[in-house]
C-alpha positions in Angstrom: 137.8 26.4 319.2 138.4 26.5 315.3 134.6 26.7 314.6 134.3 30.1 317.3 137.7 31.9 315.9 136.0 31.4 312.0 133.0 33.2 313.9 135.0 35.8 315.1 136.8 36.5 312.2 133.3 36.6 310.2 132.0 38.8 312.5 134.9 41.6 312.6 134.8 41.1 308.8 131.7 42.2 308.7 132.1 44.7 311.4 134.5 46.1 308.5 132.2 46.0 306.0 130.0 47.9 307.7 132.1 50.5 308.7 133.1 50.8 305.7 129.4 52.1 304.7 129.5 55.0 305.8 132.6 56.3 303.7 131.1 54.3 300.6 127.7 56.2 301.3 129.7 59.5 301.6 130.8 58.7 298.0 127.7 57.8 296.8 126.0 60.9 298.1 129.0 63.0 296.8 128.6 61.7 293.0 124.4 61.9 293.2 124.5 65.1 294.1 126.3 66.4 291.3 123.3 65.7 289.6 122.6 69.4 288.0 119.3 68.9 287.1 117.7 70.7 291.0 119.4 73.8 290.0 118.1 74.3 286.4 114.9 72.2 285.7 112.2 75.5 286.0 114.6 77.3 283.7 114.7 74.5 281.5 111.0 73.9 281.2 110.0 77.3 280.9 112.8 78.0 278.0 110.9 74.8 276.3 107.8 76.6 276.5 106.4 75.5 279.9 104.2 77.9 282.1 104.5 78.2 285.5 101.7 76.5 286.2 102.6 74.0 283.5 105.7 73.9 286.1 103.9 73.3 289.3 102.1 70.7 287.5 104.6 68.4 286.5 106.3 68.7 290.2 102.6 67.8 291.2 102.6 65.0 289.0 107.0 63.8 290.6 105.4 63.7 293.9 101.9 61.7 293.0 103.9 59.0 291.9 105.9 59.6 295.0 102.7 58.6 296.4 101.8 55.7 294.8 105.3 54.2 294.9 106.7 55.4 298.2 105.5 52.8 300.7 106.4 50.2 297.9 109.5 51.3 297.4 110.4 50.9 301.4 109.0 47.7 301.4 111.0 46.5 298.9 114.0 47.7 300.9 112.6 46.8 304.0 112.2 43.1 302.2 114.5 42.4 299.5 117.3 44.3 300.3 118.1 47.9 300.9 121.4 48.0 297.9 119.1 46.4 295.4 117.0 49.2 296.1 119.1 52.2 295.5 121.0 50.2 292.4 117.3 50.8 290.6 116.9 54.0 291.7 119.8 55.1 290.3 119.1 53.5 287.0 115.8 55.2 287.1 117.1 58.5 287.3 119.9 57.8 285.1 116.8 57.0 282.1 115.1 60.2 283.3 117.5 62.4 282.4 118.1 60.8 279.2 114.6 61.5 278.9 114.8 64.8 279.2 117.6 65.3 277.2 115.2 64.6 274.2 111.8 65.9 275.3 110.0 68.8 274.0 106.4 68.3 275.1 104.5 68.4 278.6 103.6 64.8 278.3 107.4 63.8 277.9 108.5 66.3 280.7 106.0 64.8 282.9 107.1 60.9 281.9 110.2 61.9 282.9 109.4 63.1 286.0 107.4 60.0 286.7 110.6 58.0 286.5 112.7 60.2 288.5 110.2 59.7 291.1 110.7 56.1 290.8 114.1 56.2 291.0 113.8 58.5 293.9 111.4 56.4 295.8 113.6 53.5 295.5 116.9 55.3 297.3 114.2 57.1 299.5 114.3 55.4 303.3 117.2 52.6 301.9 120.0 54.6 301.7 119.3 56.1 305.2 118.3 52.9 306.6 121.5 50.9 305.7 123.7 53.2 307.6 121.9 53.6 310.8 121.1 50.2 310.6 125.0 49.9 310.0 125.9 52.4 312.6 123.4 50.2 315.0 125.1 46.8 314.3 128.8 48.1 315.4 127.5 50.2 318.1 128.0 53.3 316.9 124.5 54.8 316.4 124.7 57.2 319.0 126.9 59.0 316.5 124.8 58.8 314.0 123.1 62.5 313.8 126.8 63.8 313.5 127.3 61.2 310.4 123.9 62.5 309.0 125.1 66.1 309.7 128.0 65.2 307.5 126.2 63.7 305.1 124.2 66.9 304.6 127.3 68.9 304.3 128.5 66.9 301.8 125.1 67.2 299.7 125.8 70.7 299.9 129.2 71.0 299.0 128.2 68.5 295.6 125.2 70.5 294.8 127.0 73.9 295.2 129.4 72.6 292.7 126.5 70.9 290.7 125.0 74.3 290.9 127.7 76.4 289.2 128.4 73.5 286.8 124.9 73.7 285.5 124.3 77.2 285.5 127.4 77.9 282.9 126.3 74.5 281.2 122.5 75.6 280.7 123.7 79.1 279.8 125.8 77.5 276.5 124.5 74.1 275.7 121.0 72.5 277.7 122.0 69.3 275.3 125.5 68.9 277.7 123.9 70.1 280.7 121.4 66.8 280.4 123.8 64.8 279.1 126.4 65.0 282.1 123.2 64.3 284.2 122.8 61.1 283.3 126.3 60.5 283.1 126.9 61.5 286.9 123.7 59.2 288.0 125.1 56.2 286.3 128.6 56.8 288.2 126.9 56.9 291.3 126.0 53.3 290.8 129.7 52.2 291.3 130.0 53.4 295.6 126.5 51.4 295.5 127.6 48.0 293.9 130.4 47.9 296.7 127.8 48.8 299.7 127.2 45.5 302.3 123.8 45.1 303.5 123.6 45.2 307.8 121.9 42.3 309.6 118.4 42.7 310.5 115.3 40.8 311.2 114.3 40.3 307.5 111.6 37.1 306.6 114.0 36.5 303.8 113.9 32.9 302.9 110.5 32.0 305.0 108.2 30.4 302.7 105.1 33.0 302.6 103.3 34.3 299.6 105.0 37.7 299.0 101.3 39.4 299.1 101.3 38.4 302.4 104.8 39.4 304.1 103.5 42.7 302.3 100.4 42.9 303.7 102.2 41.8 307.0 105.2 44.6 307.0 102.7 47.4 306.2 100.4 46.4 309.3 103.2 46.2 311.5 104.3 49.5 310.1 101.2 51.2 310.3 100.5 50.1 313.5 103.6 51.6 315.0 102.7 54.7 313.3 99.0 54.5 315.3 100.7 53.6 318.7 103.3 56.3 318.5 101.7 59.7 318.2 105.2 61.2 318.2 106.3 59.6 314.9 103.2 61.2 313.1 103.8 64.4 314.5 107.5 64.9 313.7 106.7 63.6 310.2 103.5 66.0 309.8 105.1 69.0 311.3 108.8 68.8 309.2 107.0 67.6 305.6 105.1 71.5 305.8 108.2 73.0 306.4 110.3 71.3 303.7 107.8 71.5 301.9 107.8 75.1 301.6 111.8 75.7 302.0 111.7 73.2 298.8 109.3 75.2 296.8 111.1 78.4 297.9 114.3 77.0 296.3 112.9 76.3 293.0 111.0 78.9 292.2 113.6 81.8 293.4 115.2 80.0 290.2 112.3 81.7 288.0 112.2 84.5 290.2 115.7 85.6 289.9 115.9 85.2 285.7 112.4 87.4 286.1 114.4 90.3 287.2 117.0 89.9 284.1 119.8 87.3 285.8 121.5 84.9 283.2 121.4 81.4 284.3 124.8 81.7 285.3 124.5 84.7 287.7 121.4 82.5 289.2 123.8 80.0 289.7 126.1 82.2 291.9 122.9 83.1 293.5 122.1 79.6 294.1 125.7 78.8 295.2 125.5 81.7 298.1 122.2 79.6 299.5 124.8 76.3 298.9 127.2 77.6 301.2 124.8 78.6 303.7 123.0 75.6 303.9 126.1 73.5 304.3 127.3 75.9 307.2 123.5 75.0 308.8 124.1 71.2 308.2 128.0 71.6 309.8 126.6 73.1 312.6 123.1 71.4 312.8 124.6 69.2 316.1 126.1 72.1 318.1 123.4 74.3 317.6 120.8 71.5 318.6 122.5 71.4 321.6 122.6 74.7 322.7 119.1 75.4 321.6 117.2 71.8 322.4 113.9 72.3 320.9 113.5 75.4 320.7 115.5 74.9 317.3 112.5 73.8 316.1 110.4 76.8 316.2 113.7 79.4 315.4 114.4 77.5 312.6 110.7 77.2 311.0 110.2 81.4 311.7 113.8 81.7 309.6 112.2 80.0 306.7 108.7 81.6 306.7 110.2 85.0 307.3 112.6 84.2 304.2 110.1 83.8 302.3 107.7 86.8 303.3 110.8 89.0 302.0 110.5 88.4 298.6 107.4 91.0 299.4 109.4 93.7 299.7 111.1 94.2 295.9 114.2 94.1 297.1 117.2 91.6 295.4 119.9 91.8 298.7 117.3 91.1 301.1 115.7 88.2 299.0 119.0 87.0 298.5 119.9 87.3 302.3 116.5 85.7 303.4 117.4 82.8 300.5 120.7 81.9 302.3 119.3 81.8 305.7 116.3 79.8 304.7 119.0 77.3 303.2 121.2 77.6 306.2 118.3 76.3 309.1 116.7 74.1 306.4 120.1 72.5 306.5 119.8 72.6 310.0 116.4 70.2 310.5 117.5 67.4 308.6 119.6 65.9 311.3 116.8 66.7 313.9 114.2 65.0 312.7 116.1 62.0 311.1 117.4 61.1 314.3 114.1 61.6 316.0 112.0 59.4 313.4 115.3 57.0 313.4 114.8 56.6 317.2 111.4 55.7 317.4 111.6 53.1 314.4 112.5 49.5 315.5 115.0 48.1 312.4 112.9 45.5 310.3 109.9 48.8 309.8 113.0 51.9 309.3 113.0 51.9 305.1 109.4 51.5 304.8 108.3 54.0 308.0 111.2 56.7 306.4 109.0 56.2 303.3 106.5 57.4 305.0 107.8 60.5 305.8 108.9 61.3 302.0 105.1 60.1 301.3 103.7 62.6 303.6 106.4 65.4 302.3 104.9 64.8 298.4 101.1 65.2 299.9 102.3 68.6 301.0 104.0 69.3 297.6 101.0 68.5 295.9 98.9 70.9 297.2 101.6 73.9 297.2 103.2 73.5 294.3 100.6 73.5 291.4 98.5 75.7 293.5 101.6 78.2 293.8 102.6 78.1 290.2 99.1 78.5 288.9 98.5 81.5 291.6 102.2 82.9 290.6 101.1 83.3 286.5 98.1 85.6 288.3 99.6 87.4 291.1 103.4 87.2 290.6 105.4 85.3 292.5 107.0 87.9 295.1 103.5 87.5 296.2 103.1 84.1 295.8 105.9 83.3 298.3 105.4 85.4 300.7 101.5 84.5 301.1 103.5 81.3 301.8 105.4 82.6 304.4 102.7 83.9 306.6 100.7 80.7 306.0 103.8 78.5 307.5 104.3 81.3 310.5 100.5 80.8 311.3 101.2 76.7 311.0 104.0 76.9 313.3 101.8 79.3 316.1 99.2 76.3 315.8 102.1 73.7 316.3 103.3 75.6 319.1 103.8 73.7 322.1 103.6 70.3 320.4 106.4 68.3 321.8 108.0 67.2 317.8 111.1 65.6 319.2 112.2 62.9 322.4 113.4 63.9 325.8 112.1 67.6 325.2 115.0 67.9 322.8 113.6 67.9 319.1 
C-alpha cells in the first residue's frame, strides 16, 4: 500500500511539473522574443556597408546551416533530451549576438549567422515538442492548438515591444542595441533551466552505438514521412507560404527607410504589423472554426495579395497589406502545428518538426538571395510583388489538396 501511495504521489508530482511547462515556456517565449535583432538586422547590415544582395546572402547562408543541422538538432532532442537542447540553443544565440556586436565584415556577419542558426536549430522542434508531449502526458492535448495560439500571441506581444525597443536603440547607439540582445538571450536560459522533461519512449540507457540509434530514429522518421503523404504535404505547402510572409517582413524593413523613414518610424511601422499579427494568432482557433479549411486558401490569397501591393507606390496601402499579411500569417501557425503534431507519434515529434523548419530554409534559400540580388536590379516594390503572384499561382496549383485532417486544415 506504501509502495503504490509513493507512486501516486510521484506521478501527481510530475503531473505538476508538467503543467507547470506550459507557464515556464510562456516565460521563456516571452524573454526570447525580446530579442531585437528580427526587427533591425537588414538595417544594420546595410548601414555596415552590406548590399542587398550581400543581405539575401547571408540569410541564405542562416538557413544552409539550418540544413545541415536541422535533422541533427531534433535528433538530439528526440535522443538526449529536449531542455538540453534549447539550453544550447540559447547559448548559441547568446554568442551570436556578441558576435555581431563586433563585426564589420561579410565573413563575420555571416559566422554569426551560422551560429544563430545553430542555436536556432537546437530550440527548433524541442521547445514545441516538450509541451505537446507535456500537454499529451496529463491529458490535456486536445487543448493544445489554443496553448499554441497563446504562445503566438505572446511572441507578438514580445516582439512588438522588441520592435519599438530596437528601433529607438538602433536609431542612437547599434553598440546597445546588440548588446541588450545578448543580454535578453542569456536571460531566457533561466525559464529553461527550470523546464521538466515529459515521459516518452526514449532508448536512453540501452546499450547501442549512438551511430546506430541515429541511423535508427532517422529511418523510423523518414519512414513515417513516406507512409503519410499528408505530413509532406502540410509541411511542403506552409514552408512556401512562410517562406514568403518571412521575406516580406524583412525586407519592408529596407523598403520603408528607402522612402526616407528613420529607424524609429520603421519601428512603429513594424509595431502596427505586431499588433495585427497577434490579433491573427488570438483569434487563429475561432476563426479555424468558422472557416475549416478554407482558412487555408483565404489566408495564403491575404499574404500574396499583401505583397503584390507594394506594386502600386503607395505607403497606406503597403502598410495596410503589411498588417494583414502579419495578421493571417499569425493565423497558420496553430493550423498547421496541430496538424503536423497530430500525425507525429511522440519518440519521432522533435526530429519530424525539424523537418518542417528544414524544408522552410530550402524555401528561403532560393527566395531570399534570389530576391535581394533581383531587388538591387529591379527595386524591391517589384521584387515583392513578382512574389506575390508567384505564391497566388502556387496556391491555384495546391488547390484542392486536402493540407489538414478531417477536412479541417
Amino acid at each position: 500500500m506504501g509502495k503504490e501511495f509513493d507512486m501516486n504521489a510521484k506521478k501527481h508530482t510530475l503531473e505538476s511539473k508538467l503543467e507547470r511547462n506550459i507557464g515556464l515556456d510562456y516565460i521563456s517565449t516571452f524573454i526570447t522574443n525580446l530579442n531585437m535583432q528580427s526587427s533591425i538586422w537588414v538595417l544594420y547590415l546595410a548601414y555596415c556597408g552590406m548590399s542587398l544582395a550581400q543581405v539575401g546572402l547571408i540569410e541564405g547562408i542562416y538557413h544552409a546551416t539550418s540544413i545541415v543541422f536541422e535533422i541533427p538538432s531534433g535528433a538530439v532532442a528526440d535522443l538526449l533530451g529536449r531542455k538540453k537542447s534549447m539550453i544550447l540553443g540559447r547559448i548559441c544565440i547568446g554568442i551570436s549576438c556578441m558576435i555581431m556586436l563586433f563585426s564589420k565584415s561579410f565573413g563575420l556577419f555571416a559566422l554569426s549567422f551560422i551560429i544563430q542558426a545553430l542555436g536556432n536549430n537546437f530550440n527548433s522542434g524541442s521547445e514545441e515538442a516538450l509541451v505537446y508531449d507535456s500537454m499529451k502526458y496529463i491529458g490535456r492535448e486536445e487543448h493544445y492548438m489554443g496553448v499554441y495560439g497563446r504562445l503566438n500571441v505572446i511572441i507578438e506581444v514580445s516582439q512588438g515591444i522588441a520592435t519599438v525597443a530596437g528601433g529607438v536603440l538602433a536609431e542612437y547607439s547599434w553598440f546597445w542595441c546588440y548588446a541588450a540582445c545578448a543580454a535578453i538571450a542569456l536571460l531566457a536560459l533561466v525559464p529553461v533551466l527550470l523546464l521538466t522533461e515529459a515521459p516518452c519512449d526514449r532508448q536512453e540507457g540501452k546499450r547501442i552505438a549512438l551511430r546506430e540509434l541515429v541511423i535508427s530514429h532517422f529511418r523510423k522518421s523518414f519512414h513515417i514521412l513516406r507512409s503519410d503523404a499528408r505530413i509532406l504535404r502540410i509541411i511542403l505547402y506552409f514552408s512556401t507560404v512562410f517562406a514568403a510572409q518571412t521575406l516580406l517582413f524583412f525586407y519592408s524593413q529596407q523598403y520603408y527607410f528607402e522612402c526616407g523613414y528613420n529607424k524609429i518610424e520603421i519601428s512603429l511601422i513594424l509595431l502596427a504589423v505586431g499588433l495585427a499579427s497577434c490579433a491573427g494568432a488570438a483569434l487563429s482557433e475561432k476563426i479555424y472554426r468558422l472557416w475549416g479549411k478554407k482558412t487555408v486558401a483565404i489566408a495564403t490569397v491575404f499574404i500574396a495579395g499583401a505583397l503584390i501591393c507594394y506594386s502600386l507606390g503607395n505607403i497606406a496601402v503597403s502598410i495596410v497589406g503589411f498588417s494583414a499579411a502579419g495578421f493571417f500569417n499569425s493565423m497558420l501557425y496553430p493550423v498547421q502545428s496541430e496538424a503536423l503534431n497530430q500525425l507525429i507519434p511522440s519518440e519521432q515529434r522533435a526530429t519530424l518538426i525539424s523537418v518542417n523548419s528544414l524544408f522552410f530554409s530550402v524555401a528561403m534559400i532560393l527566395l531570399f538571395p534570389a530576391a535581394g540580388a533581383l531587388a538591387d536590379r529591379l527595386g524591391l516594390a517589384t521584387v515583392l510583388a513578382g512574389i506575390g503572384f508567384t505564391v497566388l499561382v502556387f496556391a491555384a496549383i495546391c488547390a484542392g489538396t486536402q493540407i489538414c485532417r478531417n477536412g479541417k486544415s
